[in-house]
C-alpha positions as CSV (number, residue, x, y, z in Angstrom):
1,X,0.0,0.0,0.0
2,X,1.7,3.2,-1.3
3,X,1.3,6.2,0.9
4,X,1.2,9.2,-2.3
5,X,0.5,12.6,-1.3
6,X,-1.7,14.6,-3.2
7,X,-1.0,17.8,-5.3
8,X,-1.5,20.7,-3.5
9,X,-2.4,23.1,-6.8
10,X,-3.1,26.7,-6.4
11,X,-6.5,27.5,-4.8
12,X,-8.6,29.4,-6.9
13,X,-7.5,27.5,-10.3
14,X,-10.3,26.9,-12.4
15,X,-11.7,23.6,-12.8
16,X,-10.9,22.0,-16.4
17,X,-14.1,20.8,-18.3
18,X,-14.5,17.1,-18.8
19,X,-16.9,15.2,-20.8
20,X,-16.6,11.4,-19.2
21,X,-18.5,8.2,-19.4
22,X,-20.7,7.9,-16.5
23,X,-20.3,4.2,-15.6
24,X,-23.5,3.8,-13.1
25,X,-26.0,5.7,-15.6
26,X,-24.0,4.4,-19.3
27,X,-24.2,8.5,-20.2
28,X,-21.5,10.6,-21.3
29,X,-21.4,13.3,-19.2
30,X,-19.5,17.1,-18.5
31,X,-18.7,19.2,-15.8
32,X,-20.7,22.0,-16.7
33,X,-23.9,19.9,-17.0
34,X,-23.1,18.0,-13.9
35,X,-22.3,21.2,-11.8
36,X,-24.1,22.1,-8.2
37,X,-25.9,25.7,-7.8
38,X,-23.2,26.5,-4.6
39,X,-20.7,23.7,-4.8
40,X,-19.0,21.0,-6.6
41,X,-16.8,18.0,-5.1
42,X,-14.8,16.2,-7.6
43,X,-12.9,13.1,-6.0
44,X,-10.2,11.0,-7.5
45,X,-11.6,7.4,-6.3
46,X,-11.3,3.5,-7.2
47,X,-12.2,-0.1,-6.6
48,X,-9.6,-1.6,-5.2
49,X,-7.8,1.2,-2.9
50,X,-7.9,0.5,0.3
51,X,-7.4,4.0,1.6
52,X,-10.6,4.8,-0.7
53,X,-12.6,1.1,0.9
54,X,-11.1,2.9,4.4
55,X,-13.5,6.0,3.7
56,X,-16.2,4.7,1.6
57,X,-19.2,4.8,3.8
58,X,-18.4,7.8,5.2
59,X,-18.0,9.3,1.7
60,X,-21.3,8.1,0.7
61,X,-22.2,10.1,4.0
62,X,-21.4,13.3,3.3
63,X,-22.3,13.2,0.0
64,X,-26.1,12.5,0.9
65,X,-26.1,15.4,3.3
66,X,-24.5,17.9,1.3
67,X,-26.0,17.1,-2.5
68,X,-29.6,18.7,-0.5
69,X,-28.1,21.5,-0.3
70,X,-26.7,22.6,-3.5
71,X,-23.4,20.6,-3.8
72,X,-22.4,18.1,-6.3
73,X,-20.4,15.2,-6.1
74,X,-18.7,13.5,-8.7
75,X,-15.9,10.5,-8.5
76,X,-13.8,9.8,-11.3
77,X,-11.4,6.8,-11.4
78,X,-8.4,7.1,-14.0
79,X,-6.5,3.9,-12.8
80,X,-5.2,2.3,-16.3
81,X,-8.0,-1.0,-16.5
82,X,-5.5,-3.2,-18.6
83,X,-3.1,-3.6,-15.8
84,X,-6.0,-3.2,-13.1
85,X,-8.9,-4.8,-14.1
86,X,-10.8,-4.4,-11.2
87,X,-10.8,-0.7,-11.7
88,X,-12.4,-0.8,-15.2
89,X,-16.1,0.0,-16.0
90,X,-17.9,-2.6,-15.5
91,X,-16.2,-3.4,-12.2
92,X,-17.2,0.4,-11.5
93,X,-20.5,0.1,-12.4
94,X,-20.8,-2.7,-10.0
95,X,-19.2,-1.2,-6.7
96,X,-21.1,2.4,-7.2
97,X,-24.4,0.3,-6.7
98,X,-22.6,-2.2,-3.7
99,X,-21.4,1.3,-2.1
100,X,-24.6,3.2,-2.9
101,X,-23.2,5.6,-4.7
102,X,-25.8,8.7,-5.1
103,X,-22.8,10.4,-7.2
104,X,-21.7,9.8,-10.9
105,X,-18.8,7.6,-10.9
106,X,-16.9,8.5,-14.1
107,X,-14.3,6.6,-16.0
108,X,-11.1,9.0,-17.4
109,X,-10.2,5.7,-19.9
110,X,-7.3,8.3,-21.2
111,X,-6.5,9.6,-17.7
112,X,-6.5,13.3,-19.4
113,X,-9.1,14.6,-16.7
114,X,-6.0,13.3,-13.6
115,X,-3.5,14.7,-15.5
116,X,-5.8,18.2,-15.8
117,X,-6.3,18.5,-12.3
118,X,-3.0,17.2,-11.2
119,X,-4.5,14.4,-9.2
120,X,-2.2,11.6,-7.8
121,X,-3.5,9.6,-5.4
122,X,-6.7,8.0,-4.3
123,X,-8.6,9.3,-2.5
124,X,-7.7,12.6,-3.6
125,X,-10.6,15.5,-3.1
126,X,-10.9,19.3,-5.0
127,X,-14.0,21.6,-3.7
128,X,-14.7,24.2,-6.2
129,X,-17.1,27.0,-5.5
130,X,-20.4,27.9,-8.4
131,X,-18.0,29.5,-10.3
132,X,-15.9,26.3,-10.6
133,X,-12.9,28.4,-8.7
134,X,-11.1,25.9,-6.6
135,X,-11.2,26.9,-3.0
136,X,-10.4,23.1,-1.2
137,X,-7.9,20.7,-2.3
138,X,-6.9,17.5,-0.2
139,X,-7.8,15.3,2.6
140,X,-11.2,14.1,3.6
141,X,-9.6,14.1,7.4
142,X,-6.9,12.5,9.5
143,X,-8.1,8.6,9.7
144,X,-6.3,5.9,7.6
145,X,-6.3,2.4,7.4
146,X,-4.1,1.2,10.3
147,X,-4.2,4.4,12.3
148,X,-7.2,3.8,14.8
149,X,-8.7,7.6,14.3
150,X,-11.8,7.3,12.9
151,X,-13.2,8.3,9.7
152,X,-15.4,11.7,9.9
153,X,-14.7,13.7,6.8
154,X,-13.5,16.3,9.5
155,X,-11.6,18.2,6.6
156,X,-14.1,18.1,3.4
157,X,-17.2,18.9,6.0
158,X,-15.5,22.1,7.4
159,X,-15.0,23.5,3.9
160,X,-18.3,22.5,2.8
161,X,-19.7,24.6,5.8
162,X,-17.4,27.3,5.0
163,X,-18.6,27.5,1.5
164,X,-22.4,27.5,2.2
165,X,-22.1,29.4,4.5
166,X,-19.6,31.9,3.1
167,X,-16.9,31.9,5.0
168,X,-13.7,32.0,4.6
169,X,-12.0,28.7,5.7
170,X,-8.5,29.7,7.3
171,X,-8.0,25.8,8.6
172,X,-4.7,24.0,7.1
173,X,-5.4,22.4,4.2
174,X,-3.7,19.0,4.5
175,X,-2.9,16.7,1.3
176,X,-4.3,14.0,0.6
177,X,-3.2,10.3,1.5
178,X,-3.3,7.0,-0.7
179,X,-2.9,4.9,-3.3
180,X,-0.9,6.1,-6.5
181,X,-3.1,6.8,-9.4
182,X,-2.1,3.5,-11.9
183,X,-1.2,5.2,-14.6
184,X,-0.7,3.9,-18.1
185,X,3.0,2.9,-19.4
């Protein structure tokens, strides 16, 4: 299990447009259509990481409480399928409806979208406000596998309530902990 840091890009960098394969629904879908009115959560996920099984329910979670009011989620996996097949679309398909995903899970078959966003690891989280300006990058909250704290969303759910609420959120933004994204050779 590799411990991979996320990217810790520039807040306020716009969020690049995508147009991706929604595994759960079979649709091809964008950004801009798939945009919430206050908020949008775009997470860096897959199958088989177990830093991403570690927060899973918890995930699901906070997605459910927050989509109500105005923010979308959307997971993307861009692990390369050939060399991890458990990670591919049909497998996809399959865990969104085990996990109860209420999110689009898209699949980034090229792994463009990562590379836009400078994603690295999974889980690996980017808030951007309605305007699609980035103003949370990192870690859903302290817990990992193995590390006995447990799993809140501590970190995501602060600047959630900072956004719809409009404040400014002057907490440490942490990076991100987990698996390598398995990138094509």
């Amino acid at each position: 299990m590799a411990n991979t840091p996320s990217n810790m890009i520039p807040l306020g960098t716009k969020a690049p447009d995508f147009s991706l394969l929604d595994t759960i629904s079979g649709s091809v879908l964008t950004l801009n259509k798939l945009k919430g009115a206050k908020g949008t959560v775009i997470m860096f996920i897959c199958n088989h990481c177990p830093f991403v099984i570690h927060i899973n329910a918890q995930l699901v979670k906070i997605a459910n409480s927050y989509i109500e009011k105005g923010i979308q989620f959307i997971a993307i996996s861009s692990n390369d399928e050939i060399n991890y097949p458990q990670d591919g679309p049909d497998k996809m398909k399959i865990h969104a409806k085990t996990e109860h995903y209420t999110f689009p899970y898209l699949y980034d078959e090229t792994q463009q979208v990562a590379k836009a966003y400078d994603a690295a690891c999974t889980p690996d989280f980017y808030l951007f406000d309605s305007d699609l300006k980035l103003i949370y990058r990192g870690q859903l909250d302290d817990s990992r596998p193995g590390n006995n704290i447990p799993v809140t969303g501590h970190d995501l759910r602060h600047a959630l309530d900072c956004l719809i609420e409009n404040k400014e959120n002057t907490s440490p933004q942490k990076p991100s902990i987990g698996c390598n994204i398995k990138w094509k050779q």
